[in-house]
CHARMM internal coordinates of N, CA and C (Angstrom, degrees):
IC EDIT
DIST 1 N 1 CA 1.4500
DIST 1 CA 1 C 1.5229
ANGL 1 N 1 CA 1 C 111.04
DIST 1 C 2 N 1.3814
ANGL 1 CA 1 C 2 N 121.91
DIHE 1 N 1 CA 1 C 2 N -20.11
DIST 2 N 2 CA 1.6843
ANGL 1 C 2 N 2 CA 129.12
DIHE 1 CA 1 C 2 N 2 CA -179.39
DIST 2 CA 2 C 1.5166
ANGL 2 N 2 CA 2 C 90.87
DIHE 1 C 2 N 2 CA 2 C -81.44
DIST 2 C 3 N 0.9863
ANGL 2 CA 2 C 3 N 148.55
DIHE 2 N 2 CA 2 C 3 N -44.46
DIST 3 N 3 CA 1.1393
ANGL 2 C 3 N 3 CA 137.59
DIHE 2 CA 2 C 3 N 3 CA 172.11
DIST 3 CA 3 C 1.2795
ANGL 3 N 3 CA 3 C 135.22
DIHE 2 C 3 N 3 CA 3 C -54.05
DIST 3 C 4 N 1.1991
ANGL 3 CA 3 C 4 N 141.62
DIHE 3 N 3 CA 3 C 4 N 132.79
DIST 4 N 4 CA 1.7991
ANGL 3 C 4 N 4 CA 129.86
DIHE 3 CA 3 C 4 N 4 CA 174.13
DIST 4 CA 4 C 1.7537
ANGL 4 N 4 CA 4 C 95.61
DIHE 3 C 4 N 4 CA 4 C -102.61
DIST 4 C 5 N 1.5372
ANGL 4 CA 4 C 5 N 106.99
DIHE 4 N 4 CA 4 C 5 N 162.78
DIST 5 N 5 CA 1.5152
ANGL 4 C 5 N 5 CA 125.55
DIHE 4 CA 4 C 5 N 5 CA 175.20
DIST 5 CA 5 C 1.2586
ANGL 5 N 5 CA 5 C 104.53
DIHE 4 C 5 N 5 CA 5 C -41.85
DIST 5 C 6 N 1.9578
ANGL 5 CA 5 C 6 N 120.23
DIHE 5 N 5 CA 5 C 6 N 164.24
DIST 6 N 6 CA 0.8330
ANGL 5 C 6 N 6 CA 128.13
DIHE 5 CA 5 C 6 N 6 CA -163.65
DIST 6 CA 6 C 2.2040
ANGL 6 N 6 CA 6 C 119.14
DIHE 5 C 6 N 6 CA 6 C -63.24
DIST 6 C 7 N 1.6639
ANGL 6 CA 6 C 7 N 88.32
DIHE 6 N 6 CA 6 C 7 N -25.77
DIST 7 N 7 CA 1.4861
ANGL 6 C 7 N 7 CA 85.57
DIHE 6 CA 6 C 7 N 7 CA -175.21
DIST 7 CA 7 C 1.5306
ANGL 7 N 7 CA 7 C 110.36
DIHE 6 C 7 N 7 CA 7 C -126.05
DIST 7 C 8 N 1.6288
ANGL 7 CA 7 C 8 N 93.05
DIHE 7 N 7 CA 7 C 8 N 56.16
DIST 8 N 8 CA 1.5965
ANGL 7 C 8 N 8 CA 94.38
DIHE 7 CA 7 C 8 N 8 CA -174.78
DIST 8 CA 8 C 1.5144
ANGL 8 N 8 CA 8 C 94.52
DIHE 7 C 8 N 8 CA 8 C -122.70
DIST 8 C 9 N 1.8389
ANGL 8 CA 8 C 9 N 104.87
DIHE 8 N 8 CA 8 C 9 N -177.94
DIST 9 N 9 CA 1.3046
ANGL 8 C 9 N 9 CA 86.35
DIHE 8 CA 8 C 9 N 9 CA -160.65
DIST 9 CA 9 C 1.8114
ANGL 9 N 9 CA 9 C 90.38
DIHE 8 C 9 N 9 CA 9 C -167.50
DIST 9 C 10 N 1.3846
ANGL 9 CA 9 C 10 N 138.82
DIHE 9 N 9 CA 9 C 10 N 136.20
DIST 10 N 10 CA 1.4842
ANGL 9 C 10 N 10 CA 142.55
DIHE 9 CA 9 C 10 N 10 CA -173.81
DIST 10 CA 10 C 1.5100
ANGL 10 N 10 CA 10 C 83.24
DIHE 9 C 10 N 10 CA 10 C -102.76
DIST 10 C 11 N 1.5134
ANGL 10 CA 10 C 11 N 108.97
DIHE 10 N 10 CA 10 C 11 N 134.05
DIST 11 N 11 CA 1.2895
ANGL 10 C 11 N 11 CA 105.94
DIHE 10 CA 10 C 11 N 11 CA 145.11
DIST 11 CA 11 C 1.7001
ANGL 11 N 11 CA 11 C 109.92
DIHE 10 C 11 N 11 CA 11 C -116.68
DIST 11 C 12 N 1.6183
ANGL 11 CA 11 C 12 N 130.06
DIHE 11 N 11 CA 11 C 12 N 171.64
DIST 12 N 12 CA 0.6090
ANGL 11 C 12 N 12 CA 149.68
DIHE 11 CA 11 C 12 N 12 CA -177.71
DIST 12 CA 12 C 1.8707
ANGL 12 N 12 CA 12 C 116.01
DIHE 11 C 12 N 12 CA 12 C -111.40
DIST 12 C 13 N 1.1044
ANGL 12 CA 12 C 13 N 110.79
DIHE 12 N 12 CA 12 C 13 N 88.79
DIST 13 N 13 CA 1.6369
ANGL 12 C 13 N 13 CA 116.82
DIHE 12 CA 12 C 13 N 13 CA -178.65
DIST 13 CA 13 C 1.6710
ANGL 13 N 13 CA 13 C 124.31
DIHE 12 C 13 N 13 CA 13 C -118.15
DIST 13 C 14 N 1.6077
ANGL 13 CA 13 C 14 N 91.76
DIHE 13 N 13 CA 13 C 14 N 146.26
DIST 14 N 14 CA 1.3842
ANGL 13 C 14 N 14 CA 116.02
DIHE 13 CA 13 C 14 N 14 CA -164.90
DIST 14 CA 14 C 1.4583
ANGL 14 N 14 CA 14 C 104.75
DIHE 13 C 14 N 14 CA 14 C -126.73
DIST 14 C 15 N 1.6319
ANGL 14 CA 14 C 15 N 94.07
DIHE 14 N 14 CA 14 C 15 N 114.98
DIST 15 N 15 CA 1.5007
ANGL 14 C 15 N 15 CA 106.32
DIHE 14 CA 14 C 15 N 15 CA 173.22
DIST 15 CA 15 C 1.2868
ANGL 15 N 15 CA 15 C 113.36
DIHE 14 C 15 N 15 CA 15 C -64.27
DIST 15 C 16 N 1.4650
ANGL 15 CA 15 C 16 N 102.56
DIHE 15 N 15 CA 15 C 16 N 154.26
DIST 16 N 16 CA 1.9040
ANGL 15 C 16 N 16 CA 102.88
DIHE 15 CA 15 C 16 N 16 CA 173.07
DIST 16 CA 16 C 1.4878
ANGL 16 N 16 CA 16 C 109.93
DIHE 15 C 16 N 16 CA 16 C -104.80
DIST 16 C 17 N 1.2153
ANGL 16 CA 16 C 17 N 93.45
DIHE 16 N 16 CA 16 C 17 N -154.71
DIST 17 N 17 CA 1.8609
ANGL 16 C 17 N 17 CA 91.44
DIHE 16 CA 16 C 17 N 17 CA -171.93
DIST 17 CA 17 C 1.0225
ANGL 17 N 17 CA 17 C 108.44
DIHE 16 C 17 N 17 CA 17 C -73.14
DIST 17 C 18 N 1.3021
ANGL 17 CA 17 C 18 N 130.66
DIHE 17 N 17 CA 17 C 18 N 139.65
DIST 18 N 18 CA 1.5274
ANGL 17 C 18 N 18 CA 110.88
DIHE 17 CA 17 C 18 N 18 CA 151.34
DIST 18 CA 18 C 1.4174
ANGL 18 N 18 CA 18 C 135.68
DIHE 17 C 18 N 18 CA 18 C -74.80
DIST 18 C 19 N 1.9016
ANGL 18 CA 18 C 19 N 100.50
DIHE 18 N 18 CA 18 C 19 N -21.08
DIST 19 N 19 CA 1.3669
ANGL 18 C 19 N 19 CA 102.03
DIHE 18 CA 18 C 19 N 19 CA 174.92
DIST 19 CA 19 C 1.5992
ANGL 19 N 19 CA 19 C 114.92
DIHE 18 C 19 N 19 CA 19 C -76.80
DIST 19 C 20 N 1.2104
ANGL 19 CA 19 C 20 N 116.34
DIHE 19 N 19 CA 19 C 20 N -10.66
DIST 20 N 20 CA 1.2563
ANGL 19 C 20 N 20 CA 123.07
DIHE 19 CA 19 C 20 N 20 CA -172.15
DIST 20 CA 20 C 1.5188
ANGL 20 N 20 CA 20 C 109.87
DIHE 19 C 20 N 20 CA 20 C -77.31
DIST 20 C 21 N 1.3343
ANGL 20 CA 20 C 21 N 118.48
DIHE 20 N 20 CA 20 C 21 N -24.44
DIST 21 N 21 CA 1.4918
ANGL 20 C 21 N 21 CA 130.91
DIHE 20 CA 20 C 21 N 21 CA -160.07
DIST 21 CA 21 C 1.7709
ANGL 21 N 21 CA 21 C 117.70
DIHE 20 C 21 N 21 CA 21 C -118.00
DIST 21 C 22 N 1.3312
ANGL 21 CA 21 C 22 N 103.70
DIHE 21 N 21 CA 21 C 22 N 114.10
DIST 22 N 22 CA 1.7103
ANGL 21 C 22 N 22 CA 90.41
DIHE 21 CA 21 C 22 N 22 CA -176.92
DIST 22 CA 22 C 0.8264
ANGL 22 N 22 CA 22 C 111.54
DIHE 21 C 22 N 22 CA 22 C -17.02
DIST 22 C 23 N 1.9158
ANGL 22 CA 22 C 23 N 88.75
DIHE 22 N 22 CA 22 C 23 N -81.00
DIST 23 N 23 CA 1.2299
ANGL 22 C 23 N 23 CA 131.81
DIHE 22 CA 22 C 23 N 23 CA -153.15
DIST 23 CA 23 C 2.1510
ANGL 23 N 23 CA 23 C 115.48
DIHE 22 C 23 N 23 CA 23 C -52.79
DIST 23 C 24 N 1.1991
ANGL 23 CA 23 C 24 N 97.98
DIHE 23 N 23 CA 23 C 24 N 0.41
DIST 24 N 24 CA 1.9293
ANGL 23 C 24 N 24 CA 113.59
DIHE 23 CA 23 C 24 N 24 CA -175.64
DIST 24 CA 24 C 1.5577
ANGL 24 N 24 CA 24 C 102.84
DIHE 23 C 24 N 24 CA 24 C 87.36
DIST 24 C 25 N 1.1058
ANGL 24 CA 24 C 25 N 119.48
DIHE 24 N 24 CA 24 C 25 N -174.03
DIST 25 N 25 CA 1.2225
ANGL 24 C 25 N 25 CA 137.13
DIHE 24 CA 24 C 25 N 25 CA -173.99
DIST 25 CA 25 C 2.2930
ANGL 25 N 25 CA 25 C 116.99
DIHE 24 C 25 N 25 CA 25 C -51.61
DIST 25 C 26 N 1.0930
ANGL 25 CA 25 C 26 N 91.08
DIHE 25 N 25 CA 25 C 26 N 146.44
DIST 26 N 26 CA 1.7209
ANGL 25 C 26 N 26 CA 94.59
DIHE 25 CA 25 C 26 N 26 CA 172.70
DIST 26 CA 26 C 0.8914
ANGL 26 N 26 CA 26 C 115.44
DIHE 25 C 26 N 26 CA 26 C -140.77
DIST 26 C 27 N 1.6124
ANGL 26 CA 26 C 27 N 133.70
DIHE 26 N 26 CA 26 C 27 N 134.92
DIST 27 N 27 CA 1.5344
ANGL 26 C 27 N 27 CA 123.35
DIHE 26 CA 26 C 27 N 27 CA -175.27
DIST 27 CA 27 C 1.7215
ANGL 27 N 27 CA 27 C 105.93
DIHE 26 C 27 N 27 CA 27 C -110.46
DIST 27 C 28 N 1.2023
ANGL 27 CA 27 C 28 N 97.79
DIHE 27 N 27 CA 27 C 28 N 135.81
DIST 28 N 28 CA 1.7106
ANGL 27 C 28 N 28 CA 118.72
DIHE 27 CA 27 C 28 N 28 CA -167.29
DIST 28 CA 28 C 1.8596
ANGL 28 N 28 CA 28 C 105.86
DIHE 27 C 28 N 28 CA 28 C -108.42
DIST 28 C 29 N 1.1090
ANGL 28 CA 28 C 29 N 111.80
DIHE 28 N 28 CA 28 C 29 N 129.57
DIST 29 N 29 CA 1.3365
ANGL 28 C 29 N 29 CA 112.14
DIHE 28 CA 28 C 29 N 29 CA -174.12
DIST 29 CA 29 C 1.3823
ANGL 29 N 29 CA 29 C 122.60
DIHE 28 C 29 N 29 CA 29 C -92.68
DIST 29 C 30 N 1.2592
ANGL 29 CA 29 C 30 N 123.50
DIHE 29 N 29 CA 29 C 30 N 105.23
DIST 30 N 30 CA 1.3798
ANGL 29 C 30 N 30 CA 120.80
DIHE 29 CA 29 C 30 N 30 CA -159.51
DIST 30 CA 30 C 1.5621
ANGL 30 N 30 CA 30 C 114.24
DIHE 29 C 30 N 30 CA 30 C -103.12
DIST 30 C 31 N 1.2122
ANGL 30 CA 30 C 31 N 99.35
DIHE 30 N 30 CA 30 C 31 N 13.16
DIST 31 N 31 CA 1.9668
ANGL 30 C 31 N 31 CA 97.82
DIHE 30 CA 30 C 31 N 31 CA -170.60
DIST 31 CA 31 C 2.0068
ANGL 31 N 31 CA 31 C 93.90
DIHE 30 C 31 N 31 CA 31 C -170.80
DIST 31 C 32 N 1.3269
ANGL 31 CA 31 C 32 N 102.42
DIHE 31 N 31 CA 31 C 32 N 134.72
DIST 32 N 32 CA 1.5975
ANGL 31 C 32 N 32 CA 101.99
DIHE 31 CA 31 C 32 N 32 CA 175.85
DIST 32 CA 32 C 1.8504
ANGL 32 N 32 CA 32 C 99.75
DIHE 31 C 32 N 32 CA 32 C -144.52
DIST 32 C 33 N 1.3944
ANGL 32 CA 32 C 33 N 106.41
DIHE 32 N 32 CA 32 C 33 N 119.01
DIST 33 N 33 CA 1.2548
ANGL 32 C 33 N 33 CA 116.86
DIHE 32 CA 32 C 33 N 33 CA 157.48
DIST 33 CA 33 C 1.3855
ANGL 33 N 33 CA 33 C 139.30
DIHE 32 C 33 N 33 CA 33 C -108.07
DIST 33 C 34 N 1.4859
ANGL 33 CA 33 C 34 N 108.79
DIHE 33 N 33 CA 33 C 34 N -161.78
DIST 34 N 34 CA 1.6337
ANGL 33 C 34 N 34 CA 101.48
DIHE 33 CA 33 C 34 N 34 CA -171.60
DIST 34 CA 34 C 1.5484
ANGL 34 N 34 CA 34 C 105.22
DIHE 33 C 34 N 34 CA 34 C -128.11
DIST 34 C 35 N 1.0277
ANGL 34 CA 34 C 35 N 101.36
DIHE 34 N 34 CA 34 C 35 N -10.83
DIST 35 N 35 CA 1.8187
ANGL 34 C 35 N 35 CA 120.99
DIHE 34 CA 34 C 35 N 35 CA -179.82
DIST 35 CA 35 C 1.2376
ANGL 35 N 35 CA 35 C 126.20
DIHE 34 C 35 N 35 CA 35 C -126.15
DIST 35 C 36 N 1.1953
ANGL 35 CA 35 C 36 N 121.56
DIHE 35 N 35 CA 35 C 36 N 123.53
DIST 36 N 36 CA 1.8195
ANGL 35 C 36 N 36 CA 123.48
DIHE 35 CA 35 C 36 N 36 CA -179.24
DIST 36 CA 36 C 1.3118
ANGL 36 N 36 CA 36 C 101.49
DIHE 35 C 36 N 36 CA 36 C -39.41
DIST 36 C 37 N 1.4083
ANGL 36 CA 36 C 37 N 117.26
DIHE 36 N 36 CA 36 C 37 N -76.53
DIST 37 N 37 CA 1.2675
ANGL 36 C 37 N 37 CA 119.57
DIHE 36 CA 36 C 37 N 37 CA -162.12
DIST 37 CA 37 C 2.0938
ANGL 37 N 37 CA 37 C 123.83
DIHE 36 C 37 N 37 CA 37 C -56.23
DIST 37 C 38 N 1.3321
ANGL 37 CA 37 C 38 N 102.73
DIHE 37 N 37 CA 37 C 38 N -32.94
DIST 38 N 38 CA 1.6015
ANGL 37 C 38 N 38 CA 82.70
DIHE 37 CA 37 C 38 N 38 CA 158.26
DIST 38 CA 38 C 1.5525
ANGL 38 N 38 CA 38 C 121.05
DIHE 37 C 38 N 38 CA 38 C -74.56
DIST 38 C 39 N 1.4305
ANGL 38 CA 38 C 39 N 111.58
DIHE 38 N 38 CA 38 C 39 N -24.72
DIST 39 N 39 CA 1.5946
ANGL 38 C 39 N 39 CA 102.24
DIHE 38 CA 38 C 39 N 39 CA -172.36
DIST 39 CA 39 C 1.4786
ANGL 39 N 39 CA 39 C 114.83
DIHE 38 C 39 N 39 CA 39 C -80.17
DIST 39 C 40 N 1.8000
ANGL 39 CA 39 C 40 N 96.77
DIHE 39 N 39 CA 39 C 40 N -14.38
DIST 40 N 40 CA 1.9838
ANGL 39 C 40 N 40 CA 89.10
DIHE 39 CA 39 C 40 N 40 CA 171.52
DIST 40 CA 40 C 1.5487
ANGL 40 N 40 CA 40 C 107.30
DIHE 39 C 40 N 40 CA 40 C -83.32
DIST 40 C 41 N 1.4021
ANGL 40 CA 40 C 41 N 122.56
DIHE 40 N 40 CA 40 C 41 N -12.70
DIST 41 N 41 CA 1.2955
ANGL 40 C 41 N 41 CA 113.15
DIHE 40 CA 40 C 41 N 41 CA -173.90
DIST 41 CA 41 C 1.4244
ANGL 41 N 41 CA 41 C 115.29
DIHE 40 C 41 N 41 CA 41 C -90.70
DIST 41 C 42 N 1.3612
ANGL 41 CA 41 C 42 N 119.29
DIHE 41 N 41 CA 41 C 42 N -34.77
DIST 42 N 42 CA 1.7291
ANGL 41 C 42 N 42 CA 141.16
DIHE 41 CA 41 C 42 N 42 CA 139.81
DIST 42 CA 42 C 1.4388
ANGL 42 N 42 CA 42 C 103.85
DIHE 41 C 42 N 42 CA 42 C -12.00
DIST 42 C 43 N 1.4704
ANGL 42 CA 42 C 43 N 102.61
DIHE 42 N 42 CA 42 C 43 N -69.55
DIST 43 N 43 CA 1.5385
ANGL 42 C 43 N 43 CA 108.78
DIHE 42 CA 42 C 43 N 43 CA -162.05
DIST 43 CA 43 C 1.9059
ANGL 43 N 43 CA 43 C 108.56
DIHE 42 C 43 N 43 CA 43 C -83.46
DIST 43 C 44 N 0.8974
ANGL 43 CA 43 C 44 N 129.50
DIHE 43 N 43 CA 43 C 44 N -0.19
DIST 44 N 44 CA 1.2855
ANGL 43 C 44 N 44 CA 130.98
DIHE 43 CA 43 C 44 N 44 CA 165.06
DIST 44 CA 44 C 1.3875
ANGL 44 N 44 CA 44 C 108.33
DIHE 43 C 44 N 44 CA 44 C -98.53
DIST 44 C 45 N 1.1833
ANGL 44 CA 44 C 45 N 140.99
DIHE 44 N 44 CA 44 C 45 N -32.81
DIST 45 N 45 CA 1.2647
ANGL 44 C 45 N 45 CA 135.78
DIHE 44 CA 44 C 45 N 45 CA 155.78
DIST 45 CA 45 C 1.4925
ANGL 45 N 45 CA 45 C 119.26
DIHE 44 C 45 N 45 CA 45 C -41.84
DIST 45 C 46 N 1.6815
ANGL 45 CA 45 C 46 N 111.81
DIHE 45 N 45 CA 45 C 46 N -53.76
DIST 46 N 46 CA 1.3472
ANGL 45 C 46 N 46 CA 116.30
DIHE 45 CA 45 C 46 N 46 CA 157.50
DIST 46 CA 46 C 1.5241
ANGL 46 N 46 CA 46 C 122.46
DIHE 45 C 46 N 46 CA 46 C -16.62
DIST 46 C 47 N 1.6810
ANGL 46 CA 46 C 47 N 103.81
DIHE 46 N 46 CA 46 C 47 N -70.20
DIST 47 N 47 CA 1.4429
ANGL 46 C 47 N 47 CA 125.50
DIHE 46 CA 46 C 47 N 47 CA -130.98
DIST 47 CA 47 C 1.9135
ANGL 47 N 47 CA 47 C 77.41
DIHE 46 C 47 N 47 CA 47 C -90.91
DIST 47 C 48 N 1.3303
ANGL 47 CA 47 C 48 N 117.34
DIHE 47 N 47 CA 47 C 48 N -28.46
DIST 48 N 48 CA 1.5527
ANGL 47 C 48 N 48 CA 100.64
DIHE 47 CA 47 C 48 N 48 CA -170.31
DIST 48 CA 48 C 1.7652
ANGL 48 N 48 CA 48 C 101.40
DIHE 47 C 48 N 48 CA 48 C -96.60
DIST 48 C 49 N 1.1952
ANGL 48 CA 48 C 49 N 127.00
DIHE 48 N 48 CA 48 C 49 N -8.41
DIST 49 N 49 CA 1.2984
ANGL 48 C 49 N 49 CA 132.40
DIHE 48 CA 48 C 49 N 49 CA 151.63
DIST 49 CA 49 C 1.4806
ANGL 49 N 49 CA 49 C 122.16
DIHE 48 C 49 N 49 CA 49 C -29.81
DIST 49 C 50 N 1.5570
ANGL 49 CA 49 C 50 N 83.06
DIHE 49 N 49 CA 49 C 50 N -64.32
DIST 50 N 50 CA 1.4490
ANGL 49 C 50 N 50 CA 90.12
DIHE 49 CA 49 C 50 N 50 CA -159.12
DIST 50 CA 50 C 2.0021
ANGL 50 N 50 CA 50 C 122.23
DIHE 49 C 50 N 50 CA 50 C -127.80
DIST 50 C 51 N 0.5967
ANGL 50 CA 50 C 51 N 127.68
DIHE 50 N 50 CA 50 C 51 N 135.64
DIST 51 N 51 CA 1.8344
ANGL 50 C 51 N 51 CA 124.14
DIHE 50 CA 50 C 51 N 51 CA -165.03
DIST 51 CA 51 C 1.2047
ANGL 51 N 51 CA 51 C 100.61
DIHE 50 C 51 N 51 CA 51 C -49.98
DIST 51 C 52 N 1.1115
ANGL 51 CA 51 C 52 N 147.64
DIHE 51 N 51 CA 51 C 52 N 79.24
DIST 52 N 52 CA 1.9672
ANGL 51 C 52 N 52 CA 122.50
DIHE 51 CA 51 C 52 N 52 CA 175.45
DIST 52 CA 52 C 1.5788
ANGL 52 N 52 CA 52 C 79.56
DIHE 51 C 52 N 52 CA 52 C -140.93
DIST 52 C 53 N 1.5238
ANGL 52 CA 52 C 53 N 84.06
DIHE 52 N 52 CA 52 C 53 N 152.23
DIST 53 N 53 CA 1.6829
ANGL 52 C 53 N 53 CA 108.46
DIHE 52 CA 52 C 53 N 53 CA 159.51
DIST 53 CA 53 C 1.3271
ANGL 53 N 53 CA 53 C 94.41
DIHE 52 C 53 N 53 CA 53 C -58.36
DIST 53 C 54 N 1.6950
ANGL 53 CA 53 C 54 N 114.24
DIHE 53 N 53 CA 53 C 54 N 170.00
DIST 54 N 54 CA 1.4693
ANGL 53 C 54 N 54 CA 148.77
DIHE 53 CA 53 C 54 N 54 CA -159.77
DIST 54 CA 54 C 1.3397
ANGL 54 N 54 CA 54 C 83.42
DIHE 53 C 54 N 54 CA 54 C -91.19
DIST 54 C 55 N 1.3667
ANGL 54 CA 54 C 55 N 115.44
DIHE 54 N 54 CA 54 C 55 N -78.96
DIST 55 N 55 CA 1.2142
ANGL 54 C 55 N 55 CA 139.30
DIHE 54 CA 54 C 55 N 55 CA 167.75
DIST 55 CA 55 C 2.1521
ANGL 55 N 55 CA 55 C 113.89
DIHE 54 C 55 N 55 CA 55 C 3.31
DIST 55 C 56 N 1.5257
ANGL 55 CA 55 C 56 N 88.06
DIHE 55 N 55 CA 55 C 56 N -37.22
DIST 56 N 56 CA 1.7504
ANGL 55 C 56 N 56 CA 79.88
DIHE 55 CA 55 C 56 N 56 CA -170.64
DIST 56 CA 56 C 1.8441
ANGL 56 N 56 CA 56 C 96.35
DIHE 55 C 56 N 56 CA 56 C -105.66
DIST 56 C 57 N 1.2983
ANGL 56 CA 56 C 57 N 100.76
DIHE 56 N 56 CA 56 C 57 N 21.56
DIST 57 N 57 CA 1.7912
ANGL 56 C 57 N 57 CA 101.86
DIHE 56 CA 56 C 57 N 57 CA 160.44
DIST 57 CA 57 C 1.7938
ANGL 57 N 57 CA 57 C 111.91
DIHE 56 C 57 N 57 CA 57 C -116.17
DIST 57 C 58 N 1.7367
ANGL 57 CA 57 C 58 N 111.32
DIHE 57 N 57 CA 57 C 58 N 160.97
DIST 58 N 58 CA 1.0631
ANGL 57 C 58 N 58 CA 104.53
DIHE 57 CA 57 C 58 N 58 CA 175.64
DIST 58 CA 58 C 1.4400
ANGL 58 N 58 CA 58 C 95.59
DIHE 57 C 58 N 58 CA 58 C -158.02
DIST 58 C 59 N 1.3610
ANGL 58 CA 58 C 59 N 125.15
DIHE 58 N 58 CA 58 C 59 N 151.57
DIST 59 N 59 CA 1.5503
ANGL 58 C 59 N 59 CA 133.58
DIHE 58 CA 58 C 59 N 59 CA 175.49
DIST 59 CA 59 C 1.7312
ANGL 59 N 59 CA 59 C 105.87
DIHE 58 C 59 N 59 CA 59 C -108.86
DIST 59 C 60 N 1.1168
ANGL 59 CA 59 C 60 N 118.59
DIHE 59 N 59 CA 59 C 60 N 111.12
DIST 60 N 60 CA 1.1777
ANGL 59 C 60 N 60 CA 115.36
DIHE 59 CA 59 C 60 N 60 CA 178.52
DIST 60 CA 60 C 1.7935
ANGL 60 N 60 CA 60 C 117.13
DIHE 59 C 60 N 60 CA 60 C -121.62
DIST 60 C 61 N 1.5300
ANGL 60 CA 60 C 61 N 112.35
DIHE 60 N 60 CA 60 C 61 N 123.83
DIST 61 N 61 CA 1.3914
ANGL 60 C 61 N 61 CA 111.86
DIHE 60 CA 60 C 61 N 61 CA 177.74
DIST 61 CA 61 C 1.6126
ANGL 61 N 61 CA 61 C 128.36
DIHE 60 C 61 N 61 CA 61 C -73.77
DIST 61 C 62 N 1.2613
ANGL 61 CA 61 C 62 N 108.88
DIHE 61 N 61 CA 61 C 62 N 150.31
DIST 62 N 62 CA 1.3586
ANGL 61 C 62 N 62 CA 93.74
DIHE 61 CA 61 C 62 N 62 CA -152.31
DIST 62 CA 62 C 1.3518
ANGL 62 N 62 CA 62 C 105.37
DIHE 61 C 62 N 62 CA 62 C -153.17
END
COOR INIT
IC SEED 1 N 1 CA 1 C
IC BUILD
């Protein structure tokens, strides 16, 4: 069940500014795994890294 199908794939994304960007916000993928469990532990490393709202991360299947 930690696993996804053979050609699937978590990425790990980080919105950008929105004030920075005409066009509004873009999310850039900075980390891609193959298993829930490293990409939730990936992504909490992130979030205690660094000061940002939750809010400017997202896990998307793919």
């Amino acid at each position: 069940m930690n696993k996804l199908a053979k050609d699937c794939r978590i990425e790990i994304q980080i919105r950008t500014c929105p004030w920075k960007c005409a066009a509004g916000p873009e999310w850039k993928t900075v980390a891609t795994f193959h298993d829930y469990k490293a990409a939730a532990l990936h992504l909490a490393a992130l979030i205690n890294e660094v000061d940002v709202v939750r809010d400017f991360y997202r896990i998307v299947e793919k």
